[in-house]
N, C-alpha and C positions, 0 to 999 in steps of 0.2 A: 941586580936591584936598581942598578943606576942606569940602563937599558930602561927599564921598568916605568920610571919617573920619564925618563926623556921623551917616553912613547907617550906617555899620560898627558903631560906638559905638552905634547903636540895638537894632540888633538882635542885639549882646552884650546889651544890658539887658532887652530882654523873652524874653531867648531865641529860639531857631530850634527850634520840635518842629512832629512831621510831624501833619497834621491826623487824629486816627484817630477813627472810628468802627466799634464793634463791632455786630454785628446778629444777632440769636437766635432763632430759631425756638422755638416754646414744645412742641409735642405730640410726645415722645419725645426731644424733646431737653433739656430742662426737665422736663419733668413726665412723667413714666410714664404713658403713653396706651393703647399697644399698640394701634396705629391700624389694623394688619396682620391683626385681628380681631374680625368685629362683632361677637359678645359680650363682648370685652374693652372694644371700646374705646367701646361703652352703659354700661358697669360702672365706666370713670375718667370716664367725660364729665363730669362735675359734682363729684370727687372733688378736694378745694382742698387737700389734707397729701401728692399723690402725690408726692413732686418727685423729682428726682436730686438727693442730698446729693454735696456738695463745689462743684454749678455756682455758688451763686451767693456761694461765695465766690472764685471761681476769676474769675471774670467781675468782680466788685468790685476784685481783685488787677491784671486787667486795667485797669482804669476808673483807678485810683489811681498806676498806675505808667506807663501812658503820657498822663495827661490824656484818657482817651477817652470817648467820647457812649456809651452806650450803649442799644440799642434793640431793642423784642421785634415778630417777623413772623409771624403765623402767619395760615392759612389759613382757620383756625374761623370761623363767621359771625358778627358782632358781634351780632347782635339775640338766638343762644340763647346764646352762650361768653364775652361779656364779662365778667360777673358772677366765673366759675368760675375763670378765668382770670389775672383780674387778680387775685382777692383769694387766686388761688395764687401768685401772683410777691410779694405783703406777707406771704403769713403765711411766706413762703421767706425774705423781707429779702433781695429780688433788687435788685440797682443798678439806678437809670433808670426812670421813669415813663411812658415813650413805647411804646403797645402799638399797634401796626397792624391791625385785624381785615379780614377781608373782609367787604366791604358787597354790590354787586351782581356784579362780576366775577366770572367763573368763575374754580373754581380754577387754572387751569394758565395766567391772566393778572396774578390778583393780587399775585404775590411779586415777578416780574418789574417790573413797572410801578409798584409802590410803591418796589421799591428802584429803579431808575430817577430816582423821585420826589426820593430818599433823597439820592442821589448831586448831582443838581442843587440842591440848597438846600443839603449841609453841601460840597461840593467836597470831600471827604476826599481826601488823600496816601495814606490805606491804609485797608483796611478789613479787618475779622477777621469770616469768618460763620460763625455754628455751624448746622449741622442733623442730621439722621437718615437713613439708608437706610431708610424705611419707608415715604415717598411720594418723592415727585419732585426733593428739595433739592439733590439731588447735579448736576441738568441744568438746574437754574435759576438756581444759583449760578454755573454753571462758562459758562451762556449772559452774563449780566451780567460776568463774569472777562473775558471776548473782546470784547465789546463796548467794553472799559475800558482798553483796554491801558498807559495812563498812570500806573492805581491798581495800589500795590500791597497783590495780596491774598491771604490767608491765607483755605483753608477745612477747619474740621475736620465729619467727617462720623462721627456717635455710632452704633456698628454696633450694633443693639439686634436685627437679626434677618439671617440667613444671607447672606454674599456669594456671590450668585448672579446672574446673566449681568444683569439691573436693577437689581441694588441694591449692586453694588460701586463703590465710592468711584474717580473717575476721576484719573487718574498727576496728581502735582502736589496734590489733594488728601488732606486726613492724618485715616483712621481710627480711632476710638477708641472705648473701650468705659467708661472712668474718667476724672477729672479729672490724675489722674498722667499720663498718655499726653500730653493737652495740656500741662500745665505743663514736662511735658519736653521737646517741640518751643517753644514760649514760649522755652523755654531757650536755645534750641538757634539763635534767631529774634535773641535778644537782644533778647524785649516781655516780661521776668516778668523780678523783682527777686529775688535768693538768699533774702533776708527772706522772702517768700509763700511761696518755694517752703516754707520750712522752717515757716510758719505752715500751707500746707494740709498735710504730711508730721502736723503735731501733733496738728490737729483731726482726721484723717480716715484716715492709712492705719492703725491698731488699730482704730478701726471698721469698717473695710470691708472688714481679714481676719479677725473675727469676725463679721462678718455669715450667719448662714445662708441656703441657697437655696431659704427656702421662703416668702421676702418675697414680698407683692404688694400690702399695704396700710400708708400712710403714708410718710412719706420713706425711701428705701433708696437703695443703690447698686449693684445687681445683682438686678432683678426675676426670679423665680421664672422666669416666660416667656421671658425671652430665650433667644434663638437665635441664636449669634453667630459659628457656624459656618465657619470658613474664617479668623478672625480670628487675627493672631499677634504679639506685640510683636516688632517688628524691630530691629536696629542702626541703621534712618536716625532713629529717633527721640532717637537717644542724642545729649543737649548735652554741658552743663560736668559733669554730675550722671548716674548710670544707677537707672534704677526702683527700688525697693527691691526683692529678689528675691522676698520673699515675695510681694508683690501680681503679682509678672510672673508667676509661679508660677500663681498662683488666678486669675488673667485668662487664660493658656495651657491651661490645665486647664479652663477653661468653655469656651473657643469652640476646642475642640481637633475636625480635620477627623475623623469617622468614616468 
């Protein structure tokens, strides 16, 4: 009994939190790549100011409020995109130093098998993955989801161009085109503290319903190029808090079906 108490007494003292790691894709989910086009995406390859504003505070707000690792996956080959890359996630003041590249795997083995990797050294309780409907994140994530059925995991999927019959985000994964979108499922999740939300609301939503749509160079939050057609803010996304109208507005209004 007194074993009993001592063990209980311990772990009131260091607390009980669930082990999380977040994991982020960097090219169109981070950083404005437009990987969906070879002249666009020759024209960011080496471009270190493209970012999406709000992610890396969105992802810090993340890190800070549930203790999480956080970690960048992407597919670029380490030998030409290190450089461009990483010194885009410093000059963003993106959380976490841990950037995965692809070395000799192909790509349609590397995400897979590093998070794999990922998973066997931190044992995370839950994991949070960001990527893009632009290449493959959506069937790589949702492969490692099945594989894992113990973790619990959250994936948001940055609609940056058309849902169409490949690149819609599959049931169970959460759409997005802003960092609103996410903090309101966060919300909705009970992983994002009222504090952040109301810290990204101050930093972020008057810049990004003044932003116009003919951004394509340096940090923005709605690239000229996107195409994000079929995209709609829905009612599952609503928590404790609902969008502000005006951004639900100007996000409904870009990726409105014609």
């Amino acid at each position: 009994m007194r074993n009993l108490i001592l063990v209980a007494s311990l772990l009131l003292s260091f607390g009980i939190h669930a082990n999380v790691v977040v994991v982020s894709d960097i090219d169109d989910t981070v950083k404005v790549a437009h990987v969906r086009d070879f002249k666009g995406l020759i024209r960011n390859a080496f471009k270190v100011n493209n970012r999406f504003l709000g992610m890396a505070d969105l992802l810090r707000y993340l890190q800070d409020d549930n203790e999480a690792e956080i970690i960048y996956l992407t597919n670029a080959p380490k030998k030409i995109m290190k450089w461009s890359h990483t010194t885009l996630l410093k000059n963003g003041n993106f959380p976490g130093d841990k950037v995965y590249f692809r070395d000799d795997l192909s790509s349609d083995e590397h995400k897979t098998k590093t998070l794999r990797k990922i998973i066997e050294n931190k044992r995370p309780t839950k994991m949070i993955l960001f990527g893009d409907n632009g290449e493959k994140d959506i069937y790589f994530y949702e492969t490692i989801k099945n594989e894992y059925p113990s973790i619990d995991f959250t994936i948001f999927i940055r609609t940056v161009y058309n849902l169409d019959k490949d690149h819609t985000p599959l049931r169970g994964q959460f759409p997005y085109v802003t960092p609103f979108e996410v903090a309101n499922t966060l919300d909705k999740l009970g992983l994002i503290n009222q504090e952040s939300i109301d810290e990204l609301y101050r930093k972020h939503a008057i810049n990004l319903l003044s932003e116009s749509r003919n951004v394509d160079e340096g940090p923005m939050y709605l690239p000229k190029w996107m195409k994000c057609r079929g995209f709609q803010i829905s009612d599952y996304l609503d928590g404790h808090f609902s969008i502000d109208l005006s951004i639900k507005k100007k996000i409904n209004r870009i990726c409105k079906s014609k």
